[in-house]
GUDREN-138641 format. One record per residue (C-alpha): residue number from 1; residue in one letter; x negated, y, z. Coordinates in nm, 4 decimals, always signed. Layout:
BEGIN
SITE,seq,type,c1,c2,c3
SITE,NUM,A,X,Y,Z $
...
//
This chain:
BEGIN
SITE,seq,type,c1,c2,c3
SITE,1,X,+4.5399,+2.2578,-2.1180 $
SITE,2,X,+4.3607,+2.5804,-2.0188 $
SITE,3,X,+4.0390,+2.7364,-2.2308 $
SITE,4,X,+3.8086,+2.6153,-1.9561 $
SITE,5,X,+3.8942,+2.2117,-2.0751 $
SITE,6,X,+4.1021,+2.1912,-1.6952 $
SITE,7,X,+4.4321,+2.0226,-1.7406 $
SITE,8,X,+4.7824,+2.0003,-1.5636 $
SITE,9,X,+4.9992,+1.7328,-1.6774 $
SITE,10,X,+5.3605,+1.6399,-1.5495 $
SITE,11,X,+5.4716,+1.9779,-1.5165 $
SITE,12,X,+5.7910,+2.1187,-1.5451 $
SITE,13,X,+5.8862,+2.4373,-1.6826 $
SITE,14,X,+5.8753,+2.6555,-1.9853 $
SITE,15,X,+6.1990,+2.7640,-2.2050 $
SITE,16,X,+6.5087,+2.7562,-2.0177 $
SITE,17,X,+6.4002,+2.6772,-1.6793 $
SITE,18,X,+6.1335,+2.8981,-1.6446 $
SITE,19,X,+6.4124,+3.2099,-1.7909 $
SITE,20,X,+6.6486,+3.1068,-1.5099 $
SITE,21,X,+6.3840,+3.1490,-1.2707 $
SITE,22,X,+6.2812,+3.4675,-1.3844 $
SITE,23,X,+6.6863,+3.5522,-1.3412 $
SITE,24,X,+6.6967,+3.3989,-1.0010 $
SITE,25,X,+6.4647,+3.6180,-0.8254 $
SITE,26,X,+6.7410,+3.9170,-0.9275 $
SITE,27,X,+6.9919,+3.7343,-0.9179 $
SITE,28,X,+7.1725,+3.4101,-0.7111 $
SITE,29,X,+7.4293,+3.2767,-0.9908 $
SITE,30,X,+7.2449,+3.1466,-1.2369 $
SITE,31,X,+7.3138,+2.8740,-1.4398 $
SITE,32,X,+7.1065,+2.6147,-1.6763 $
SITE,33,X,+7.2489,+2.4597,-1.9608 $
SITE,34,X,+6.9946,+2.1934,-2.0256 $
SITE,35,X,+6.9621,+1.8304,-2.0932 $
SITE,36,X,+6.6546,+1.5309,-1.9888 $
SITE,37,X,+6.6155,+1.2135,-2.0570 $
SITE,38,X,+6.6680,+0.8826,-1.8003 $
SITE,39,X,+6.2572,+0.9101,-1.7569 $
SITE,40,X,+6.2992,+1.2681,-1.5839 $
SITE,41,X,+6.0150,+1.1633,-1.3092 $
SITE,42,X,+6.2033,+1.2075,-0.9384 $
SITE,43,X,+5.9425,+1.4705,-0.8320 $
SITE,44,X,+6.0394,+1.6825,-1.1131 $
SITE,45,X,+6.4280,+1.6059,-1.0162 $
SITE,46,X,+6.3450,+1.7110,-0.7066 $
SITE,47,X,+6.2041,+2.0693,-0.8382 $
SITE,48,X,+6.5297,+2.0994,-1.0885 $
SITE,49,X,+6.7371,+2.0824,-0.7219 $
SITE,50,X,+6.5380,+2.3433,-0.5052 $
SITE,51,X,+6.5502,+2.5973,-0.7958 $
SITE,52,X,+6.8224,+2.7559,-0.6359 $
SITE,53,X,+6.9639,+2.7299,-0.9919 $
SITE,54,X,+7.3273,+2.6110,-1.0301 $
SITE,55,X,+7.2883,+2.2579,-1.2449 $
SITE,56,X,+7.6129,+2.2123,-1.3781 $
SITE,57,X,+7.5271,+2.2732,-1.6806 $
SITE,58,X,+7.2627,+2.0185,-1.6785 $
SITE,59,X,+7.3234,+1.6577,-1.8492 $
SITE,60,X,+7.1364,+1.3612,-1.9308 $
SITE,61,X,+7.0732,+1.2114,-2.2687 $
SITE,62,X,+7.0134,+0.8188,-2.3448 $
SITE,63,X,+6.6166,+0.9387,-2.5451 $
SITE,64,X,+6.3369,+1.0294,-2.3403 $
SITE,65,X,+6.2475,+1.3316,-2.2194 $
SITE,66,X,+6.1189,+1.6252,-2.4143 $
SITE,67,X,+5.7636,+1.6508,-2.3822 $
SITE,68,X,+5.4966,+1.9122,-2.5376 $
SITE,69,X,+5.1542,+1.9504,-2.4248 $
SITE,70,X,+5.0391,+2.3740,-2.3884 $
SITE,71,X,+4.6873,+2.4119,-2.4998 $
SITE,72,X,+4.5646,+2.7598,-2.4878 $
SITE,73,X,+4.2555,+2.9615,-2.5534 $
SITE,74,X,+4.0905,+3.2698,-2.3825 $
SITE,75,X,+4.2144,+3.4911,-2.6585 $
SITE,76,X,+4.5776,+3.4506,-2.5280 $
SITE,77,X,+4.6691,+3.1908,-2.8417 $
SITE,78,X,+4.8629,+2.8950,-2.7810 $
SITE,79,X,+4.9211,+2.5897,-2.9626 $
SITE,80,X,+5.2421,+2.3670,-2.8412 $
SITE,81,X,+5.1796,+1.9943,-2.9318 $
SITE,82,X,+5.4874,+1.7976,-2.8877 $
SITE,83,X,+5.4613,+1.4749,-2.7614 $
SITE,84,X,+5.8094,+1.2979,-2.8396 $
SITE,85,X,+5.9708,+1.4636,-3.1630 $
SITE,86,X,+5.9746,+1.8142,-3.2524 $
SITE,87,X,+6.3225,+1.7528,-3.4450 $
SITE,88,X,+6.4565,+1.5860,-3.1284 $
SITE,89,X,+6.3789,+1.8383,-2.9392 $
SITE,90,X,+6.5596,+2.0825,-3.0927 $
SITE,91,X,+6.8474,+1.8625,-3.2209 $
SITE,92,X,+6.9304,+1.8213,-2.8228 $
SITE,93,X,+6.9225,+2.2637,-2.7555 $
SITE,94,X,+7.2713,+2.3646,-2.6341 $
SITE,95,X,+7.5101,+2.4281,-2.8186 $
SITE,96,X,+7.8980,+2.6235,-2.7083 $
SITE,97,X,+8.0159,+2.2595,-2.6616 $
SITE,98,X,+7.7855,+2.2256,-2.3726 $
SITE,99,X,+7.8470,+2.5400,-2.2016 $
SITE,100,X,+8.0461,+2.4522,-1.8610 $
SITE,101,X,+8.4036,+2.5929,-1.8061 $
SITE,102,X,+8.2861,+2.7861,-1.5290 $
SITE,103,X,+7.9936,+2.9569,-1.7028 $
SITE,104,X,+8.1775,+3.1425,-1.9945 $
SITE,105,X,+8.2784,+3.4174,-1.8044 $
SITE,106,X,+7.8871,+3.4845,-1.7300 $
SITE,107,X,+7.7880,+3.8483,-1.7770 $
SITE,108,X,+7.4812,+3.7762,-1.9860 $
SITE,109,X,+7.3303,+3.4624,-2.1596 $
SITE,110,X,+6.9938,+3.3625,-2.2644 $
SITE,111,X,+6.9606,+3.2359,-2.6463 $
SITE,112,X,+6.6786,+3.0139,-2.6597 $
SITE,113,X,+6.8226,+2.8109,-3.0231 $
SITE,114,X,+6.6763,+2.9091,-3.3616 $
SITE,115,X,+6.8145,+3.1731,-3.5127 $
SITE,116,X,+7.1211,+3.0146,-3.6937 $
SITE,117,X,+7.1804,+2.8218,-3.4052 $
SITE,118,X,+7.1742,+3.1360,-3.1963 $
SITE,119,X,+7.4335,+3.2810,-3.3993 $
SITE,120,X,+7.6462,+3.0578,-3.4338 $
SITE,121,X,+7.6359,+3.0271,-3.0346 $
SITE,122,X,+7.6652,+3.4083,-3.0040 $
SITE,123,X,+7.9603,+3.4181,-3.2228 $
SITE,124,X,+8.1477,+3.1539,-2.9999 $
SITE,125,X,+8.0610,+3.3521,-2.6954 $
SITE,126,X,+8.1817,+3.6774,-2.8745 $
SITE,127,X,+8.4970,+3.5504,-2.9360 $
SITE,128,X,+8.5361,+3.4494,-2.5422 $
SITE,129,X,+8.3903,+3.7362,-2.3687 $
SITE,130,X,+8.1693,+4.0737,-2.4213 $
SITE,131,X,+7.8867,+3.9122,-2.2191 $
SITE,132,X,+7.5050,+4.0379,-2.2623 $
SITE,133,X,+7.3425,+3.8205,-2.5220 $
SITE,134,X,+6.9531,+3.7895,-2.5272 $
SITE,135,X,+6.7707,+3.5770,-2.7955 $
SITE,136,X,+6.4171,+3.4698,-2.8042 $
SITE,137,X,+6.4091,+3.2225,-3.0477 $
SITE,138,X,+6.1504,+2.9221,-3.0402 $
SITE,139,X,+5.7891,+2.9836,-3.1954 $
SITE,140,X,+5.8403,+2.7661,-3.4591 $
SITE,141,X,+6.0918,+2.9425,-3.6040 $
SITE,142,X,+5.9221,+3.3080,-3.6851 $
SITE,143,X,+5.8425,+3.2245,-4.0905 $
SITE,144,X,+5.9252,+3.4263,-4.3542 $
SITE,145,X,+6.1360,+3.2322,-4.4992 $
SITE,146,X,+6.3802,+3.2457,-4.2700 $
SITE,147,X,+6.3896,+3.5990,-4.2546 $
SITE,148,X,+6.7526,+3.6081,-4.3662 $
SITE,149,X,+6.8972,+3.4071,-4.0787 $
SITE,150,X,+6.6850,+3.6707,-3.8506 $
SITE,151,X,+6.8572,+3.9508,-4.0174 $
SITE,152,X,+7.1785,+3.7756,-3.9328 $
SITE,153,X,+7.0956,+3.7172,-3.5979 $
SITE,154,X,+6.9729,+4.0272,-3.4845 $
SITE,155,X,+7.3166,+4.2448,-3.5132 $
SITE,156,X,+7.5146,+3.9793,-3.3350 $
SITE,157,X,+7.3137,+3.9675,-3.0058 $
SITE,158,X,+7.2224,+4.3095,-2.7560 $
SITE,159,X,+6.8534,+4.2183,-2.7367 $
SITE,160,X,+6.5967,+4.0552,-2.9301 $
SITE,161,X,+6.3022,+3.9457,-2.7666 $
SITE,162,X,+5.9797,+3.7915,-2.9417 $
SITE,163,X,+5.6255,+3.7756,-2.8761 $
SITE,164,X,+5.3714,+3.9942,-3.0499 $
SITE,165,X,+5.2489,+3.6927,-3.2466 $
SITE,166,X,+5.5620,+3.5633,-3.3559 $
SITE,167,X,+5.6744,+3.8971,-3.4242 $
SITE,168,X,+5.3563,+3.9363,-3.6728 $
SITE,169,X,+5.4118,+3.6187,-3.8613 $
SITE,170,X,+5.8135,+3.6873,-3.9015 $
SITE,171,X,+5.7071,+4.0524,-4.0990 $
SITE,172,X,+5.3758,+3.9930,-4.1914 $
SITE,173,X,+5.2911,+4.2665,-3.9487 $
SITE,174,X,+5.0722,+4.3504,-3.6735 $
SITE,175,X,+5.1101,+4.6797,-3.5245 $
SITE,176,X,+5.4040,+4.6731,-3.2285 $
SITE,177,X,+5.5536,+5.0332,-3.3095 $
SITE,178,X,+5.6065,+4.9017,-3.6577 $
SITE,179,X,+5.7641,+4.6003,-3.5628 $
SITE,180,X,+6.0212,+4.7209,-3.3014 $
SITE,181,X,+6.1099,+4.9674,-3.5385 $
SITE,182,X,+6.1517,+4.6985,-3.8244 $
SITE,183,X,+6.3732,+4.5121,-3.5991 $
SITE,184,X,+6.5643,+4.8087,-3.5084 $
SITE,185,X,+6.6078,+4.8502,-3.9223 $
SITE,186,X,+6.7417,+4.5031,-3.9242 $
SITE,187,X,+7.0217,+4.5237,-3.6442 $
SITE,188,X,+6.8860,+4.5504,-3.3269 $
SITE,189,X,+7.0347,+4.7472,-3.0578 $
SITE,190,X,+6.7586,+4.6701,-2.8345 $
SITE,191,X,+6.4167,+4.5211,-2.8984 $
SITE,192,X,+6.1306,+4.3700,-2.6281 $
SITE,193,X,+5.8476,+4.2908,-2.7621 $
SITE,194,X,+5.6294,+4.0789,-2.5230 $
SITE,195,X,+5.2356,+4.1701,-2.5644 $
SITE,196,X,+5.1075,+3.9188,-2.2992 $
SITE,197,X,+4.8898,+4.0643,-2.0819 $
SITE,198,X,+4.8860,+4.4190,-2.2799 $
SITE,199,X,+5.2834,+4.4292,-2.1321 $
SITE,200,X,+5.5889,+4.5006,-2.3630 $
SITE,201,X,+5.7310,+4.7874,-2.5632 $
SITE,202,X,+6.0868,+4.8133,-2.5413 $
SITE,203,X,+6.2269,+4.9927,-2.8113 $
SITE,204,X,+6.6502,+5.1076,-2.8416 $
SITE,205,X,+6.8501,+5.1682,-3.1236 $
SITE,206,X,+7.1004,+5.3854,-2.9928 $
SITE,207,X,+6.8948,+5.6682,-2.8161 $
SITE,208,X,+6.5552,+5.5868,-3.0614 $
SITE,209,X,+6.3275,+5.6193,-2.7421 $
SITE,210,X,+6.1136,+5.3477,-2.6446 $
SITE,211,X,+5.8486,+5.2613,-2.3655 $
SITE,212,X,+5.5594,+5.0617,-2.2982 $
SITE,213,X,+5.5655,+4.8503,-1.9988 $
SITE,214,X,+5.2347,+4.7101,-1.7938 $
SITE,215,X,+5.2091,+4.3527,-1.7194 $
SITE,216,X,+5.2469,+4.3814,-1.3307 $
SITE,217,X,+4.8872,+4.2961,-1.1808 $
SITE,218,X,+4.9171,+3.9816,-1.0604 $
SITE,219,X,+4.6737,+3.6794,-1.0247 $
SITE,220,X,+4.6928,+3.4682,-1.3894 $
SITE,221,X,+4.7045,+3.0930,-1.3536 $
SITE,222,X,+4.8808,+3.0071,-1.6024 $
SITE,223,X,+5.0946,+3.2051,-1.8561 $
SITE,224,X,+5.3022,+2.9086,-1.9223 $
SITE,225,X,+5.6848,+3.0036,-1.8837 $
SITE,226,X,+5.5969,+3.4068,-1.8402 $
SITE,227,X,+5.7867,+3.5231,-2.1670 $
SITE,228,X,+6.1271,+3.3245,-2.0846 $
SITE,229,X,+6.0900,+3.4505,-1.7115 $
SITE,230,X,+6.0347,+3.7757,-1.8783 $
SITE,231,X,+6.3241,+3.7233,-2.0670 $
SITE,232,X,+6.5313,+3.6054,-1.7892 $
SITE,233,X,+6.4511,+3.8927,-1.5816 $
SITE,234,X,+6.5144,+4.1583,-1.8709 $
SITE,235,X,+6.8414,+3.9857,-1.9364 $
SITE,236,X,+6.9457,+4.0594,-1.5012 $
SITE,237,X,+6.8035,+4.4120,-1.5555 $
SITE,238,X,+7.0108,+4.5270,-1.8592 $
SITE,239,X,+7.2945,+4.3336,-1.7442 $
SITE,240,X,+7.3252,+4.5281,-1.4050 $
SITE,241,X,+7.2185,+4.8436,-1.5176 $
SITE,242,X,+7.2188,+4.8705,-1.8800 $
SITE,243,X,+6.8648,+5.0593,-1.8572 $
SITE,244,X,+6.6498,+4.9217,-2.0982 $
SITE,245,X,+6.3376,+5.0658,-1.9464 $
SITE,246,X,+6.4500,+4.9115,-1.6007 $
SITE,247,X,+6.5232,+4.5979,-1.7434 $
SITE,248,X,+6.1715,+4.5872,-1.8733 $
SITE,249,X,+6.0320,+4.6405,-1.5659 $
SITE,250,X,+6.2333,+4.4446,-1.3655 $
SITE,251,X,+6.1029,+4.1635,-1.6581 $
SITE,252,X,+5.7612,+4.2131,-1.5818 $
SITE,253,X,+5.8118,+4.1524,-1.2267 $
SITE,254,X,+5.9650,+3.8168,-1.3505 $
SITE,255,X,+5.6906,+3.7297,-1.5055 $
SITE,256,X,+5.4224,+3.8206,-1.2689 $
SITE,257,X,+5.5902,+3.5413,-1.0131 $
SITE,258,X,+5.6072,+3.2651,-1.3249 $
SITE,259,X,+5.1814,+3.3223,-1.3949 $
SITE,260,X,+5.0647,+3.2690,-1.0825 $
SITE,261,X,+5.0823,+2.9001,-1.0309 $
SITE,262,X,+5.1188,+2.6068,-1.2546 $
SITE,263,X,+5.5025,+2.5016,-1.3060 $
SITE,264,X,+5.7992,+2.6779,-1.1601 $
SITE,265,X,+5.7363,+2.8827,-0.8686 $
SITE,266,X,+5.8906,+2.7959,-0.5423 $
SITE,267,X,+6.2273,+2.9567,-0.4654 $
SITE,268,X,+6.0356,+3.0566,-0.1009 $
SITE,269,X,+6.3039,+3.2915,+0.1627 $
SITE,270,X,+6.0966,+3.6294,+0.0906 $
SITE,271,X,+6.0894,+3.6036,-0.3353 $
SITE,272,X,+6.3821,+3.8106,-0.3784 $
SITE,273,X,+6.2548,+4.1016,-0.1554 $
SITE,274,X,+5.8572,+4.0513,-0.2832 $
SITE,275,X,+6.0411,+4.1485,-0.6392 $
SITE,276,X,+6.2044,+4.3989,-0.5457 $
SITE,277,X,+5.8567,+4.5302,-0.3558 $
SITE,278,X,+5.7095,+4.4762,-0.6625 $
SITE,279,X,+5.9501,+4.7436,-0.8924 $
SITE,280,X,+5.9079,+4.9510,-0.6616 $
SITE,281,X,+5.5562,+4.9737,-0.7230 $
SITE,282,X,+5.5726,+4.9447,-1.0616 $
SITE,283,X,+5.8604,+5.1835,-1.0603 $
SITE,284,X,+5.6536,+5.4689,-0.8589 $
SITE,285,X,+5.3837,+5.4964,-1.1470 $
SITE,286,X,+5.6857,+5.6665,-1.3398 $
SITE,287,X,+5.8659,+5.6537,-1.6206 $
//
């Protein structure tokens, strides 16, 4: 639901799907490690095929599907009201039993569990392979109290990415120097805090430098999705070049595709060289 009152219902997108988009237009093996329910309408099916996003991964539970409604508001909030069970929905998140054969010798993966979860998935993957981890925990998650399983989580994985908002209610914080640095204190090697349409600031342990990164100008629709395409894209970037301030680029371009239309965007012949026009442009305002 959008601050105007307009809605958009039956769409599909947002966590994992929209983060393997946002890897795809970098990227042509990508995997999803995902599972629906039998009531997974065909239209949406059809979507899930022309990703261009490998589906092995994918499975089917016997419980409906997950289903949240977005409502936002013209100050950038949002407010995710789940329509089936949030406890189901987060009971049926991936865990390393899920992971295909094929997919553990991945370069990077995308950590989208809470933060025990995510560490208990990022030591299995540790003990396979030296892969590029990325977490972005869910929203619900960022409360004090669980502070503890944050600082945990943090030294285990290469980059930590939360929203500003989350970010604020984990440390009872709100300026974004202050937080990438407290998130450096805790363990992090590498730290992306999204800002919406104020960009990112990408912030690195091991060098202490970090940047702030423009949301690429593009036409907002709706921001549904545009963090975990961030993410997705930031994952490609650091993965291929181990550039932190590239990565964040390259994750704004992401991004920019994800916001202008409602849902996934289409996988169209050109996407792949429009993003790469894109960090170029972005990439000529300098560093």
């Amino acid at each position: 639901m959008l601050p105007t009152g307009e809605t958009h219902m039956g769409v599909l997108g947002g966590s994992g799907l929209h983060s393997a988009w946002g890897m795809r237009v970098w990227e042509a093996r990508v995997g999803l490690v995902a599972g629906h329910g039998p009531d997974l309408p065909l239209d949406l099916r059809r979507q899930l095929l022309e990703s261009g996003v490998d589906l092995s991964g994918v499975w089917e539970y016997p419980e409906p599907t997950a289903r949240a409604w977005q409502i936002f508001e013209f100050d950038q909030h949002r407010t995710e009201l789940f329509r089936t069970p949030e406890a189901d929905f987060y009971r049926r998140l991936p865990t390393a039993e899920n992971i295909p054969p094929a997919y553990w010798d991945a370069a990077g993966f995308h950590l989208l569990q809470g933060p025990a979860e995510a560490l208990a998935l990022a030591q299995a993957l540790r003990r396979r392979d030296r892969a590029v981890l990325l977490a972005e925990p869910p929203p619900g998650a960022y409360t004090p109290a669980r502070l503890p399983e944050f600082a945990r989580l943090l030294p285990a994985v290469d980059v930590f990415s939360p929203n500003l908002e989350e970010a604020g209610a984990l440390l009872e914080e709100d300026d974004p120097a202050r937080l990438a640095a407290r998130f450096l204190e805790m363990g992090a090697a590498v730290v992306a805090l999204r800002m919406g349409a104020a960009g990112s600031l990408v912030a690195q342990a091991k060098t202490g430098e970090s940047w702030r990164i423009p949301a690429y100008p593009a036409r907002v629709v709706d921001v549904t999705g545009a963090g975990n395409s961030y993410c997705g894209g930031f994952l490609v970037g650091y993965v291929t070049t181990g550039d932190p301030l590239l990565a964040g680029r390259m994750a704004a371009v992401s991004a920019s595709f994800t916001v202008e239309q409602f849902g996934l965007p289409p996988l169209s012949p050109g996407v792949e060289a429009e993003a790469r026009r894109r960090l170029t442009n972005r990439s000529s305002a300098g560093r």
